[in-house]
Each structure stands twice: as C-alpha cells, then as structure tokens.
C-alpha positions as CSV (number, residue, x, y, z in Angstrom):
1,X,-58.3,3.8,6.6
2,X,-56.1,1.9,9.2
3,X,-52.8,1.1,8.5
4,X,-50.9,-2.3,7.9
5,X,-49.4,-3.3,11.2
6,X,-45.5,-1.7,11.3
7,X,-46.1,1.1,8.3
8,X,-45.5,4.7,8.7
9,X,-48.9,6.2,8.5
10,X,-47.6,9.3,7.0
11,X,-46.3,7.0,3.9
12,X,-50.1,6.4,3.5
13,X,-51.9,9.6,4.0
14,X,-49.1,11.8,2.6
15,X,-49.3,12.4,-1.4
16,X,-46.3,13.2,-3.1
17,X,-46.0,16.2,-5.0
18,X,-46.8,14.4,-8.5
19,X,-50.0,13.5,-7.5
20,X,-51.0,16.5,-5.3
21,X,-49.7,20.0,-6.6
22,X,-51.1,23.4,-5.8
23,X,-48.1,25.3,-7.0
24,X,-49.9,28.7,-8.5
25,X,-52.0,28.8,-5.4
26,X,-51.8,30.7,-2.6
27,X,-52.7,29.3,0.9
28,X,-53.1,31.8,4.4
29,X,-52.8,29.3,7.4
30,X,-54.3,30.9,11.0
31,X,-52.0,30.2,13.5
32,X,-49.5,29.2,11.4
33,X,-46.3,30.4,13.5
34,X,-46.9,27.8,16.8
35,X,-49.1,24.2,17.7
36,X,-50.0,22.2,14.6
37,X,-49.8,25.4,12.3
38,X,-46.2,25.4,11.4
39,X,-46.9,21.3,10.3
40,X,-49.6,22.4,8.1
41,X,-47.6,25.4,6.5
42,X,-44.5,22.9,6.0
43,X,-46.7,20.3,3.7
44,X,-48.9,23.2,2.3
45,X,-45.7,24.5,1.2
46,X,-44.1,21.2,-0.1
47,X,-47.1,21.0,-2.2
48,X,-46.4,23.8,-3.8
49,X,-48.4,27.0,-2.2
50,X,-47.4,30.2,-1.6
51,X,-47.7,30.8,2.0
52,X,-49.3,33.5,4.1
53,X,-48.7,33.2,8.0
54,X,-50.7,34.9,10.1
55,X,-50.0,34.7,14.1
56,X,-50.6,37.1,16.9
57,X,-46.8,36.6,17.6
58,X,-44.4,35.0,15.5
59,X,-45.5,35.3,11.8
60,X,-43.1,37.3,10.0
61,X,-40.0,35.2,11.1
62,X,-42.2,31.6,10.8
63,X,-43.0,33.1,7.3
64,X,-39.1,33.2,5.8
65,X,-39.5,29.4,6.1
66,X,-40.7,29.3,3.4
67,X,-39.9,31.0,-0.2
68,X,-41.5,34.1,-0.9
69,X,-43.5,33.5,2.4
70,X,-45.3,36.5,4.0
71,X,-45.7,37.0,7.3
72,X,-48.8,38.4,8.8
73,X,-49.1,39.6,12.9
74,X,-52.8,39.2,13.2
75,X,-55.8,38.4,15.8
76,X,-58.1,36.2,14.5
77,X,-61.4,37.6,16.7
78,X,-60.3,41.6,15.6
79,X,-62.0,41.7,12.2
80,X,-60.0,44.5,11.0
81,X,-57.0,42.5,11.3
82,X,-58.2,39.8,9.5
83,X,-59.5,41.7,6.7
84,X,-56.0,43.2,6.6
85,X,-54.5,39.6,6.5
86,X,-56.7,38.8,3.5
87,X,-55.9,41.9,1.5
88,X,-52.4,41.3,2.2
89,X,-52.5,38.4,0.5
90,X,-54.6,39.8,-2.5
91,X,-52.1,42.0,-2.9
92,X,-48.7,40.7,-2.9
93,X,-50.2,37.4,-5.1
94,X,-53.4,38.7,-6.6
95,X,-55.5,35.7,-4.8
96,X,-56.4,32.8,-2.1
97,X,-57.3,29.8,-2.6
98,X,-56.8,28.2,0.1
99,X,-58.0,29.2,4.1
100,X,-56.7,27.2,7.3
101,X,-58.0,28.3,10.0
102,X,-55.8,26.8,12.6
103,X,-55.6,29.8,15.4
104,X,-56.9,28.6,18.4
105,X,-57.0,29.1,22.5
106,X,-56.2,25.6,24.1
107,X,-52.6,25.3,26.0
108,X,-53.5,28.7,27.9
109,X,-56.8,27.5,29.2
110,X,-56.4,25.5,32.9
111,X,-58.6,22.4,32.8
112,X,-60.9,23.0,35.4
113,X,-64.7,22.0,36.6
114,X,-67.1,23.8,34.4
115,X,-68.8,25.8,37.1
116,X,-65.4,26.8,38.1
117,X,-64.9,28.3,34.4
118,X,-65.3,32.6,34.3
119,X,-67.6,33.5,32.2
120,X,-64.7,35.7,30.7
121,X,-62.7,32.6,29.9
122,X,-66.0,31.5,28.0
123,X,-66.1,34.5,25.9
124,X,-62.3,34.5,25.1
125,X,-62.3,30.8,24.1
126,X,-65.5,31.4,22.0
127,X,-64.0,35.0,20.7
128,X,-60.7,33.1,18.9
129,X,-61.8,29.6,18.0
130,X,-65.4,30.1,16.9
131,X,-65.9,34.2,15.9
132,X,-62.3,34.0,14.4
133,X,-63.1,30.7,12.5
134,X,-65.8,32.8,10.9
135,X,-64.4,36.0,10.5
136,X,-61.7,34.2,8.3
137,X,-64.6,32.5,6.2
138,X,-66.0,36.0,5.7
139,X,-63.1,38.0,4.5
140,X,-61.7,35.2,2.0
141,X,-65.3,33.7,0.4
142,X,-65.5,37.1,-2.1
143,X,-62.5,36.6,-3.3
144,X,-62.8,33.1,-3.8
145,X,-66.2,33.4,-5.2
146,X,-64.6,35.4,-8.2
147,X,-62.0,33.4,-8.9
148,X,-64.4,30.2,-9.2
149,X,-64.0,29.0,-5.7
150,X,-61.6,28.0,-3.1
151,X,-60.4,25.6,-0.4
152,X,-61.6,26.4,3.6
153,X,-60.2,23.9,6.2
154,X,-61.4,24.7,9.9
155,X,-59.6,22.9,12.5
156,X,-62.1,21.2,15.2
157,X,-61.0,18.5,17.8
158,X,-61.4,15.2,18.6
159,X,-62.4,16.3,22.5
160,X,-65.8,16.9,20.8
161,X,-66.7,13.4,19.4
162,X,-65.4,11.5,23.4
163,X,-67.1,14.2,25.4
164,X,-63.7,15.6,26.8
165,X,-64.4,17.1,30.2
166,X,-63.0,19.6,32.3
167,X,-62.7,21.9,28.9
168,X,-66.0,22.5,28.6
169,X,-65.9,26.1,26.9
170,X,-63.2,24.5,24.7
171,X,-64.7,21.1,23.5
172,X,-68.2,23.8,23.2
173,X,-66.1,26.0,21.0
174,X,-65.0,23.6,18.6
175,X,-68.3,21.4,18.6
176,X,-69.2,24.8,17.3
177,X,-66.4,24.8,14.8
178,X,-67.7,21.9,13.5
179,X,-71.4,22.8,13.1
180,X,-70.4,25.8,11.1
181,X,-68.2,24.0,9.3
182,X,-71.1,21.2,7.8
183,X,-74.0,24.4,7.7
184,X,-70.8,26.4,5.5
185,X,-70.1,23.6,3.2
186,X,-73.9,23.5,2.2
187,X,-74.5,27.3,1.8
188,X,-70.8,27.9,-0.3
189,X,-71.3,24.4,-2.5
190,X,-72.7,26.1,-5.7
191,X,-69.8,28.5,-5.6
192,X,-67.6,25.7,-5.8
193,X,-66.0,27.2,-2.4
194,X,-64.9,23.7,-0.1
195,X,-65.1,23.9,3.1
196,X,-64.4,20.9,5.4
197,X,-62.9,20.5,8.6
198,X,-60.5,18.0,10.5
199,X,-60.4,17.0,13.8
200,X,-56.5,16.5,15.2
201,X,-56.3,14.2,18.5
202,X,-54.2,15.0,21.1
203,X,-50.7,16.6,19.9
204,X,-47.4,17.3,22.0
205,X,-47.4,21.1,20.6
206,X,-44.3,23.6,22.1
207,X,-47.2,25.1,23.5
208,X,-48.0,22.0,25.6
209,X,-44.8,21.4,26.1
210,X,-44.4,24.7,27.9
211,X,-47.2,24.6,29.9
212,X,-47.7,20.3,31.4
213,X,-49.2,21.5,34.5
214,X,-52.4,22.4,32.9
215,X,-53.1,19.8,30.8
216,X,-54.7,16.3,32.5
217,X,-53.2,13.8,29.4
218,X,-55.3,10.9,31.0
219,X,-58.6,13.5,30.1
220,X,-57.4,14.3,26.7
C-alpha cells in the first residue's frame, strides 16, 4: 500500500490500540536492547504486551522501559541461553505468545569483496542471524503449541530481494532467514503457530551510526 502524497506513513500502517490489543500476552523480542529492536519493543509494548528483552549487552536496563519488563543478557547462537531466555519468560508470566527474532550481525561486518570475506566471518554471521533465528523457533514452538499457538516474526532484509553486494555472507544469511521463515510457516500452520517475516530497508540504527566507515550507503 503506498501512501497519499504528504501523509505520515506511520498514521497508515500504525493501528491504534482499540483496534490492535495484545494486552494478556507476552512478547520476547531478540535484540531488543540496540538497531530496530528497541522500535519494535516500544509498539509491542504500546499494544499492550508484556515484554521480555533479550540482548547480549544491554537487556536488563532496555527492559525497565517498559512496565513489568524483564530483561534477559542472552546469545542468540548459544542454545542454552536461549532456552534460558524462554523459561524465563514461562516463569515470571506463565507463557509466550509472541517471538521477534530481531538479533542480528550487520553494523560489525566491513563490506568487503566476497573472496576477501574469512571463512570465520561466514560462520559467525550464519551462527547469529540464521542458527539463532532457529534456535528461538525451537525453544518457544512447545510452549506455544500448548497454549493453542503463537505469533513468530523473523527479521530478514531487503539486501536479499536487490542482490546487495559486498555483504555477501550477510544478504546469504538472511535469504536464509527467509527460506526458513516460508518452509516454518507451512510445517507450524495446523498448530495455529504464525510465523512470518519482514524485511526492513536500510535503517540509521546507533549501531550504524557508530560505525559509518563500514557501511557503503550507495550499496545498501
């Protein structure tokens, strides 16, 4: 949907909390303490949820943003911590319904020539946005499943639909996102488990901000 020439998109794709609540529900939000995740807690939140933040730095003091939020200092490719993340959650609300999973490796990564790329870097970038991404499916799905299912919301990029380059383990990684992301949504359907995925453009993040030398914004 495009919008009219001189409206605020957000007026448009925004809902206001009479016509979108999830008060009750508890949401966990990847990332959530730096990038886009502090965005998504803020209108998670405004729509009601009870919010769990989980960051490898960060989480506990992004977390008393919000009321009765819980902070969570988690990384996303150690599956022990992010089984820990989930029955965090489980216990200080009793459920999740709702999974973001926002955590990412981007502003770190120096855009370079892909034979120029370690294979190291590879395995990192893969290790956080595409293990972690699945990892966080893994540990929430049982729970949702018992409740009667769920909201998952995996964030890919919009480097994978132009074909990005200099990235090339990045734009990889979260082509990958999104493949997991369509194969997911079939496989969890019947448990009335949602899974869906959203791909940002480029975004002036702190983290960008903090590091311009690496980023090419003509490429991006």
């Amino acid at each position: 949907m495009s919008a009219p020439e001189g409206s605020d998109m957000s007026e448009l794709v925004t809902p206001s909390n009479e016509d979108f609540s999830l008060a009750g529900q508890t949401a966990i939000v990847t990332g959530g303490s730096q990038g886009n995740g502090p965005a998504i807690a803020d209108g998670l939140a405004r729509a009601g949820a009870r919010l769990v933040i989980a960051d490898l730095s960060g989480a506990p003091q992004a977390a008393t943003r919000y009321p009765d939020g819980i902070g969570v200092t988690a990384d996303v490719s150690d599956p022990g911590d992010i089984d820990a993340m989930v029955d965090t959650a489980i216990e200080a609300t009793g459920r999740v319904d709702i999974l973001v999973n926002n955590a990412g490796m981007f502003t770190s990564i120096p855009m370079r020539p892909f034979d120029e790329i370690p294979v190291e870097e590879w395995r990192a970038v893969n290790e956080i946005n595409v293990i972690g991404t699945f990892l966080g499916c893994r540990a929430v799905v049982p729970h949702m499943r018992r409740q009667g299912g769920g909201r998952i919301l995996n964030i890919t990029s919009g480097t994978v639909f132009r074909g990005v380059p200099l990235l090339l383990h990045y734009v990889a990684s979260k082509g990958a996102v999104l493949a997991l992301t369509r194969a997911l949504a079939r496989e969890l359907g019947d448990d009335n488990v949602l899974v869906n995925s959203i791909a940002p453009g480029f975004t002036i993040s702190d983290g960008v901000k903090e590091n311009p030398a690496g980023v090419d914004f003509e490429a991006v």
